[in-house]
C-alpha positions in Angstrom: 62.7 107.9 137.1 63.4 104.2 137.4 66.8 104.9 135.3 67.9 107.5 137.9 67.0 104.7 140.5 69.0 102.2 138.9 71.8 104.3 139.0 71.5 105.7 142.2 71.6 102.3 143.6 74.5 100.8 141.7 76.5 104.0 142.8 75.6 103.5 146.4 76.0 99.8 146.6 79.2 97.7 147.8 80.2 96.9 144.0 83.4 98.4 143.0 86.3 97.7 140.6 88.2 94.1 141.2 91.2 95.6 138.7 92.2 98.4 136.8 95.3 98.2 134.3 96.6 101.4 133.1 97.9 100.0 129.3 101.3 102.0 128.5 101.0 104.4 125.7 103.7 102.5 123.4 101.0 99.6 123.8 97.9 101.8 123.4 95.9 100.2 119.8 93.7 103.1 118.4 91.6 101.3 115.7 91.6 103.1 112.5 88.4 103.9 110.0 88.5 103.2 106.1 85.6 103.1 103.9 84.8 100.3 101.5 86.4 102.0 98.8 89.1 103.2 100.5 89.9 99.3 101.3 89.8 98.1 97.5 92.0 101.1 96.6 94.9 100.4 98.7 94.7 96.5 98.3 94.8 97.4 94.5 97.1 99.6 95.0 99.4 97.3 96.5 98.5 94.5 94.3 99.8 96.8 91.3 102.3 98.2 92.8 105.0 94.6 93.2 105.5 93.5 89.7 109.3 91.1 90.4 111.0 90.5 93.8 114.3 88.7 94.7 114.7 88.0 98.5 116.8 86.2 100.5 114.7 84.1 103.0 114.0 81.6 106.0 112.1 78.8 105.5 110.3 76.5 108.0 107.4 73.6 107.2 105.1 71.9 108.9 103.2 69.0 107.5 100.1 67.2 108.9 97.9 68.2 111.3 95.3 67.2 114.1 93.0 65.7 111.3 95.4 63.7 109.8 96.7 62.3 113.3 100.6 63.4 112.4 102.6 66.7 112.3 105.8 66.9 111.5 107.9 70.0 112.1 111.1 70.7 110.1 114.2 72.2 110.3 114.4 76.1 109.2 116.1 76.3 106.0 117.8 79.6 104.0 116.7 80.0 100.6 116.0 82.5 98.0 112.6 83.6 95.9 113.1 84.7 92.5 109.2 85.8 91.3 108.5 87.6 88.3 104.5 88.5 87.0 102.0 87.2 86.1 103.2 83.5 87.8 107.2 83.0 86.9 108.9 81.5 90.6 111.7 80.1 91.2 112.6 78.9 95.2 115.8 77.3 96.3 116.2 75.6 99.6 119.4 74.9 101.4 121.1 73.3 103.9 121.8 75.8 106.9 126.2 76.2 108.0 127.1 74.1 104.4 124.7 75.9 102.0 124.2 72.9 100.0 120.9 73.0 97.8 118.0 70.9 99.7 115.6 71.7 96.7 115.2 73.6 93.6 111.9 74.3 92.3 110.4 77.0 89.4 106.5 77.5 88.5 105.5 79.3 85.3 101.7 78.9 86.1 101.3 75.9 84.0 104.0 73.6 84.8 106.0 72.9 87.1 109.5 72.0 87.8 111.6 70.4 91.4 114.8 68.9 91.3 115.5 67.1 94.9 119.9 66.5 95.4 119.4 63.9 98.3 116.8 62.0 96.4 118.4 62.7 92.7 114.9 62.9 91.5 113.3 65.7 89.1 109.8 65.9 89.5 107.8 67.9 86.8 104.1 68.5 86.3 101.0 70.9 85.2 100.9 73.2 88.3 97.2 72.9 88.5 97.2 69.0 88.8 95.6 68.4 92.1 96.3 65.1 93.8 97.3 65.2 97.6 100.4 63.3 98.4 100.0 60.4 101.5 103.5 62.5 102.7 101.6 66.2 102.8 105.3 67.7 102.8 105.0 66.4 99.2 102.7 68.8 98.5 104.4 72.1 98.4 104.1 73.1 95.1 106.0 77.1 94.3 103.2 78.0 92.6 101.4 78.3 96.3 103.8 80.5 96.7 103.6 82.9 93.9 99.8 83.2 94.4 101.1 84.3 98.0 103.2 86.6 96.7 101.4 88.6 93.7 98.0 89.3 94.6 95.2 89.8 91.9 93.2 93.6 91.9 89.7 93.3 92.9 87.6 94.2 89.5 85.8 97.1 89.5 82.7 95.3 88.7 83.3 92.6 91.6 81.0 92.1 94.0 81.7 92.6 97.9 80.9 92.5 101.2 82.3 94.9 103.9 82.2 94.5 107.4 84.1 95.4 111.1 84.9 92.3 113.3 86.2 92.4 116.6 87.4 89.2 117.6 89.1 88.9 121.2 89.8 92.4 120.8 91.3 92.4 117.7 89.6 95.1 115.3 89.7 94.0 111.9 88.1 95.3 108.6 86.7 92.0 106.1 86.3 92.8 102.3 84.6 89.3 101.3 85.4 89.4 97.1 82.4 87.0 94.9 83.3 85.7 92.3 81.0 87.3 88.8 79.9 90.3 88.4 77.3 92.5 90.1 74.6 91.2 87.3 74.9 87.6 88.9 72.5 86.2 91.1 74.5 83.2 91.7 77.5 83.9 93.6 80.4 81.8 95.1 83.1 83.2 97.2 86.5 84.3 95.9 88.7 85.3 99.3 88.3 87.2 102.2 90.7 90.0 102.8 91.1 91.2 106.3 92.9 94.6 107.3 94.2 95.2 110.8 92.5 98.1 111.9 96.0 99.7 113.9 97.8 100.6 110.4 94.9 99.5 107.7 97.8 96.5 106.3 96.4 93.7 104.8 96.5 90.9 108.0 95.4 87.6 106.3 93.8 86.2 102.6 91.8 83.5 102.3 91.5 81.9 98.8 88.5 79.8 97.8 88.1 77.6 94.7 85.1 76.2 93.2 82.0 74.9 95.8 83.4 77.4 98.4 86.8 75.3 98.9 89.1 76.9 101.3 92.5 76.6 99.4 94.6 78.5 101.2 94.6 81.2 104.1 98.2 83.5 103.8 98.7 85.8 107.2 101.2 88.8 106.4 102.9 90.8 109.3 105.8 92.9 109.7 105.1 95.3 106.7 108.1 97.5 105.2 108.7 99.6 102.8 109.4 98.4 99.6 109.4 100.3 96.1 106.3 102.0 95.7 104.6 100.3 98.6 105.2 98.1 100.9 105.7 94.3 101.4 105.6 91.6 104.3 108.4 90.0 105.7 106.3 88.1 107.9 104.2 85.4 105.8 102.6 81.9 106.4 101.2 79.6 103.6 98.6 77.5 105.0 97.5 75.1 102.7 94.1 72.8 104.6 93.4 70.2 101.7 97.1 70.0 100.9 98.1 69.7 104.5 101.0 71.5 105.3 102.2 75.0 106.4 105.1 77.4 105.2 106.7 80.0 107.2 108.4 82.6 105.0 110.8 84.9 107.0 112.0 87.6 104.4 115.7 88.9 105.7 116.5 90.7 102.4 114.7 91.8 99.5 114.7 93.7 96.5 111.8 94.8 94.2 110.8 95.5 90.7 113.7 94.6 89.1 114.2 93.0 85.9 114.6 89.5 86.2 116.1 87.5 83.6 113.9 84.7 81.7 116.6 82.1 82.1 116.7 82.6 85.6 113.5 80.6 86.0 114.6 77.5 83.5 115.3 74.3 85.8 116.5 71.6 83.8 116.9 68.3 84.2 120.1 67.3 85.5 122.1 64.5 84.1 121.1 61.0 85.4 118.3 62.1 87.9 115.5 60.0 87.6 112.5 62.0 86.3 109.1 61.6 88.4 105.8 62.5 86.0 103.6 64.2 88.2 99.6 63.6 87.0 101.0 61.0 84.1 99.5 58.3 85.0 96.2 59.8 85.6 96.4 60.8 82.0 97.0 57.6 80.7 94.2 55.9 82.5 91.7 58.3 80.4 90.3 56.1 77.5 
């Protein structure tokens, strides 16, 4: 009785609708539904599925940010991405109009290799070596962008979370991977994977090291077709302790090739001056 009271009154009262927006059909979002295991399948799915890639790309950095008190915004550069599995990169930067080479750089997962013209310095070093630069533009390092590029499959045995977040009206599915196996009881976090809930595409990764460290959160938009599946052409490299973002625009691309092992040697060119990277940390050790 009190409900049908309730009602009665707001229907009879003076308050009615400030604004009403009819949202055009091309513009209508219908959230999608997946299961858990639907999820991990397509993820691994996708993960499997890019093994090389060779695109032709646009580049644009930004270093610093409102915690270190500075950002710097730079020019949009071409460039091209050679990656080949499990960790083999190799990104060149150049000059827009001229095409002149701004950097060279190539990762095998263990070490890595730059060669800057303008500075005529090679710079080499173990690709895990973490020491942030005072410059944060420094610290782009193309092995952040091969763990951008080739994701690893979520284990079978690999514990996770699922949930549904709608944040500001965006409907997003969040597969939160631990680190272990189900048989631990003492978990850290491995990344968050969030699906946009209008196609089911993977929207954003976050990676975390050891001690829950947030090493780097990747969005990913503007999904094609590629090979067996599909890739971004849309991505940003956001890298918090290393200070500085990546913007990689992806105007041509080809996948699952074979790419030739010499294609990812960088050597040292004739009278550069060659910059050890973590050397001196070594040496220091007693």
């Amino acid at each position: 009785m009190l409900a049908v009271v309730v009602t009665a009154g707001i229907a009879g009262c003076a308050v009615r609708v400030s604004k009403k927006t009819t949202v055009p059909p091309a513009r209508t979002r219908q959230a999608l539904d997946a299961t858990q295991a639907e999820l991990i399948a397509k993820y691994n799915q996708q993960a499997k599925a890019i093994r090389s890639l060779n695109a032709t790309v646009k580049l644009k950095a930004t270093a610093g940010s409102q915690y270190s008190g500075v950002v710097e915004q730079y020019h949009e550069v071409n460039g091209f991405i050679l990656a080949q599995r499990p960790a083999s990169i190799r990104v060149i930067g150049q000059a827009p109009v001229v095409n002149k080479n701004i950097f060279d750089m190539v990762s095998d997962g263990e070490t890595f290799r730059i060669f800057i013209p303008s500075k005529n310095q090679f710079i080499t070093g173990p690709a895990k070596f973490e020491k942030p630069s005072k410059k944060p533009i420094e610290n782009l390092r193309p092995q952040h962008l091969a763990d951008s590029l080739f994701w690893n499959e979520i284990r079978e045995d690999a514990p996770v979370i699922f949930e549904e977040t709608d944040d500001n009206g965006k409907r997003e599915y969040v597969l939160t991977v631990l680190q272990g196996s189900r048989r631990d009881t003492n978990f850290e976090i491995d990344r968050k994977i969030r699906f946009d809930r209008t196609d089911l595409t993977v929207a954003e990764i976050d990676n975390f090291g050891a001690e829950g460290k947030l090493e780097s959160v990747v969005h990913y938009g503007d999904w094609q077709p590629a090979g067996e599946a599909q890739f971004a052409h849309d991505i940003r490299v956001e890298r918090p302790h290393d200070d500085y973002e990546l913007d990689i625009q992806v105007t041509k691309l080809a996948v699952n090739e074979t790419i030739a092992s010499e294609r990812f040697h960088l050597a040292q060119p004739p009278g550069a001056q060659l910059v050890e990277v973590g050397k001196e940390t070594e040496e220091a050790k007693p």
